[in-house]
N, C-alpha and C positions, 0 to 999 in steps of 0.2 A: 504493500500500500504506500507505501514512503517512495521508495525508486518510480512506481509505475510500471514495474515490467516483475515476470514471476521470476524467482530464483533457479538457481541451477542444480536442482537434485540427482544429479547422473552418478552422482559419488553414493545416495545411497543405497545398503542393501539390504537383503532380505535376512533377518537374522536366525542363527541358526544352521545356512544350509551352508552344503560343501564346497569348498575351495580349492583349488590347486596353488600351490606358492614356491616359488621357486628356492634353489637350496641357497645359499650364500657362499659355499664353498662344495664342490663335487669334481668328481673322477669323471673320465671321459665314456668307459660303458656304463657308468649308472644314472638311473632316471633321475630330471635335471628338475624335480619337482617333487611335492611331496602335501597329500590330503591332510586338508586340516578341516576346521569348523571356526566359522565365521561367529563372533563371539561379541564387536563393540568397536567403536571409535573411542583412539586415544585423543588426550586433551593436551598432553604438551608437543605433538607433531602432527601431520598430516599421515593418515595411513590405515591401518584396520587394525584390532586385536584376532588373533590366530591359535586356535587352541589343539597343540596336536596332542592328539591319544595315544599315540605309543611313546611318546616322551614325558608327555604328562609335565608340558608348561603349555603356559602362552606369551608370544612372543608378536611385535609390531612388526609389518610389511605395509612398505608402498603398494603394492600392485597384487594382483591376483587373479586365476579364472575364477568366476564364481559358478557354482554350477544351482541357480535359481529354480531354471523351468523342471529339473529334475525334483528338487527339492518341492516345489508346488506342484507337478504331478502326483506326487506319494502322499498328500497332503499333509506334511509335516507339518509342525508348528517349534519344533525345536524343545519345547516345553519339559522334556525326557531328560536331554543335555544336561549331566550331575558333574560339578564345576568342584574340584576339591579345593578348598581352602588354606596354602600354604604362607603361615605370620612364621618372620624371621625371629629368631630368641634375641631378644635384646642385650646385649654386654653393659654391664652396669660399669664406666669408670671412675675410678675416683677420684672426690670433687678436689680441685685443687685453688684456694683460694689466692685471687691476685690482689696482691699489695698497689694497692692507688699509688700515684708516681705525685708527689707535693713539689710544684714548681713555685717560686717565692713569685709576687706578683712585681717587686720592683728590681728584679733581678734582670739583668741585660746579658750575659754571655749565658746561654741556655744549652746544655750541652745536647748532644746530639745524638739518639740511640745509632749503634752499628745497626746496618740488615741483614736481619736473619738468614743465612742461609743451611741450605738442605746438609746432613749430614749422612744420604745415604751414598752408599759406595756406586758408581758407577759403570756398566759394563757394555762391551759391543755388543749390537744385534746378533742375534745367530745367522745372520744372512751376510755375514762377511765368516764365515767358515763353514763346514758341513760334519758333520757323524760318519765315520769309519766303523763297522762293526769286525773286530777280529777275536776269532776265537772266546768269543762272550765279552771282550772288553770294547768297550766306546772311548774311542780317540776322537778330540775333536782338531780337525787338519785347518790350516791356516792356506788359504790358498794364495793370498799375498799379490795380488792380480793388480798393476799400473792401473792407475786414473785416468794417466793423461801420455801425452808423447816423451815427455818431460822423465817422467817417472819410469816410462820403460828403458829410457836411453842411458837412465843413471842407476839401473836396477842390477843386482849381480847376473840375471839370466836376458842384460841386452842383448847378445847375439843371438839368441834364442828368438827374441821378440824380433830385432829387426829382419831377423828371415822372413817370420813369420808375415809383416810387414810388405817384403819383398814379393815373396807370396801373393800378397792379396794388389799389389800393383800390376802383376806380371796375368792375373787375370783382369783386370780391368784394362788392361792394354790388348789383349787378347779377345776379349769381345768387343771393344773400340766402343767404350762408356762412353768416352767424352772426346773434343777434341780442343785444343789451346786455342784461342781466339781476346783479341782486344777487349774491353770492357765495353758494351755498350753504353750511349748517353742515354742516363735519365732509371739507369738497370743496377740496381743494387742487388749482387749476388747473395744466394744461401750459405751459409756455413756450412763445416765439416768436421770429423772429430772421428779419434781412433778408439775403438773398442777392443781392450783385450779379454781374454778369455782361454783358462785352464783347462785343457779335456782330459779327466783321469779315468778310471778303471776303475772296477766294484774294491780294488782294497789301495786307490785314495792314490796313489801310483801316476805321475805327473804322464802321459802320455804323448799329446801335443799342445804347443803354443799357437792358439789363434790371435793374431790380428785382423778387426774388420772394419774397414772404412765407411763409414753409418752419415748422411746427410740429416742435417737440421731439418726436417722437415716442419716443424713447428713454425719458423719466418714466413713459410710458403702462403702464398694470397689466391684467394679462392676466385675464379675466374682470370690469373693471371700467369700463374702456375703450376694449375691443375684445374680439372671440372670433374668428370665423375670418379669416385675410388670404391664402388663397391665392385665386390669379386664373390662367387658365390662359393660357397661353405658346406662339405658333403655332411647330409646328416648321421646321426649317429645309429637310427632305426636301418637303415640303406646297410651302413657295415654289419649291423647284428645280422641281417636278410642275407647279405654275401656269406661273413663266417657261418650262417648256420646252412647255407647250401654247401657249402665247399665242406663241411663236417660231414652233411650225411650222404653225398656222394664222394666221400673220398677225394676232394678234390688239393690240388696244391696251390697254393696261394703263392706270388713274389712282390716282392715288396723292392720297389726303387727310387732312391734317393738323389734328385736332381744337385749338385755340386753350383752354388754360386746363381741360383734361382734367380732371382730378381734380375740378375745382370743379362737375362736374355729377354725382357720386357723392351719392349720401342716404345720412345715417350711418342706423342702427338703434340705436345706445347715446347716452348721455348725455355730450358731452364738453365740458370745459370749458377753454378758453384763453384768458393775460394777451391786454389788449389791445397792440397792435402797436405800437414805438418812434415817437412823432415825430409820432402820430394820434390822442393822446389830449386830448378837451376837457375841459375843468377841470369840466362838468356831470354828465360821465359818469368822472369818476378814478378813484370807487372799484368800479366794475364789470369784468365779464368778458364774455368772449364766449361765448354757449353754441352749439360749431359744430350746426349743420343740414344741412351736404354738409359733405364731404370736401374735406382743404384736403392741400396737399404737407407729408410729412415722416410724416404718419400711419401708420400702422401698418396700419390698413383700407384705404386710401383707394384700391390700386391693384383690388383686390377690389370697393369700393361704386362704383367706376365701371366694372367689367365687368360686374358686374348690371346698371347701369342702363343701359349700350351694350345688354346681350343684349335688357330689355326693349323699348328703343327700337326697333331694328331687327325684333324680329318683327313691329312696325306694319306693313313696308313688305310685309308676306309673306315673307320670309326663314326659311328653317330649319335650327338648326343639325347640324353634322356631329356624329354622336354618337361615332367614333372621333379625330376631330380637331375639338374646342370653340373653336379660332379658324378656322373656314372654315362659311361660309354657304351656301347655294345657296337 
């Protein structure tokens, strides 16, 4: 009555009925969701209350299926739904009485408390080392991995890294990423940056040094840098449907790992990127690189190298599933 116009009820719903809600964290073959029971809006955020029965909490979610017209077919009314009651014990501390601080009122030099700070002990995330299991003991390995170019060049396994390094130049010259060219006026190029990375073996066991030359794609401007970046995504019901025919006919499954992926995508836009730390000759300093495929960190790049898989593979006679865009026959 005050606006003039009716409110937007699509948010609510029917209480009671069933929901599907997605996991917050899950494996790649197990279902990406999990039935609950619609149960209340929360008051201090936007979102549903969710009451799942095998776990026996409720917990807040943004989003949900709701499965209503089900739920008003059976004519539920939810009324059944026995909600258990769990109050936390209260720890009682002990009061500690504070002494009022008396400041004189004609007093000028007022001293000044220090700031408290924390006195708990501090420790790295576990995501800068990993767990080795040998023979019932856990070691935890320090993989000790460069940040920067900086740090791999002054690290005791430099030569290690600058092969590695070498490596990943020697394809990118190899499928002709890029070519050196003047700056354009008016073109401020994207950045670049080295990504290193340990490959060990199940007992922790340094195997190979990778260096990978990864674009800022972040700087990149939408309509001037790129336009579309979706690529499609094989589902995970598709693979359950392959492994379980290849089970019950016996069949063998291979599995192939394209080496340097991204680098055989063809951009269509004009991009431009500083050259690489550590790789620039003093003849070509004040140039750029103008990419010609897809390099990692791109914005496009997972998209210009699904085009060029699709075009590739119709060579061989291949056609694709027009309900499912990652399966061929």
């Amino acid at each position: 009555m005050w606006t003039g116009r009716r409110p937007n009820m699509s948010f609510m719903r029917v209480w009671g009925c069933q929901a599907y809600v997605k996991h917050q964290m899950s494996t790649k073959l197990e279902p990406k969701s999990q039935k609950c029971t619609f149960v209340g809006y929360p008051k201090e955020t936007k979102g549903y209350y969710f009451y799942n029965s095998k776990e026996n909490k409720v917990f807040v979610a943004r989003t949900g299926v709701f499965l209503e017209k089900e739920f008003l077919s059976n004519k539920g009314n939810g009324r059944n739904i026995e909600l258990k009651e769990v109050q936390q014990q209260q720890v009682h501390e002990p009061e500690v009485e504070e002494t009022p601080q008396v400041v004189e009122e004609n007093s000028t030099d007022l001293e000044t408390q220090p700031l408290r700070r924390s006195t708990r002990e501090r420790h790295e995330p576990e995501r800068y080392g990993f767990l080795v299991t040998t023979h019932g003991d856990v070691i935890l390995v320090d993989q000790d991995e460069p940040k920067t170019y900086q740090e791999a060049v002054s690290s005791p396994d430099s030569e290690k890294w600058l092969e590695a390094m070498r490596s990943e130049m020697d394809s990118m010259s190899e499928n002709q990423v890029w070519t050196l060219v003047e700056p354009p006026e008016g073109i401020k190029p994207i950045g670049c940056k080295w990504v290193f990375k340990k490959k060990t073996d199940m007992d922790g066991n340094v195997q190979t040094y990778k260096g990978r030359l990864v674009a800022k794609g972040f700087r990149q401007i939408h309509g001037v840098d790129y336009d579309e970046t979706f690529s499609p995504v094989a589902m995970f019901k598709s693979i359950r449907i392959m492994l379980a025919i290849a089970a019950f006919h016996d069949y063998e499954i291979w599995q192939m790992d394209v080496k340097t992926a991204f680098l055989n995508g063809k951009l269509e836009e004009d991009v431009y990127m500083t050259q690489p730390e550590g790789f620039v000759t003093p003849e070509n300093a004040g140039k750029v690189c103008k990419l010609q495929r897809s390099i990692y960190g791109l914005k496009q790049a997972s998209r210009s190298w699904n085009l060029h898989f699709n075009d590739a593979i119709k060579e061989f006679g291949f056609i694709r599933n027009e309900d499912e865009p990652c399966v061929y026959k």
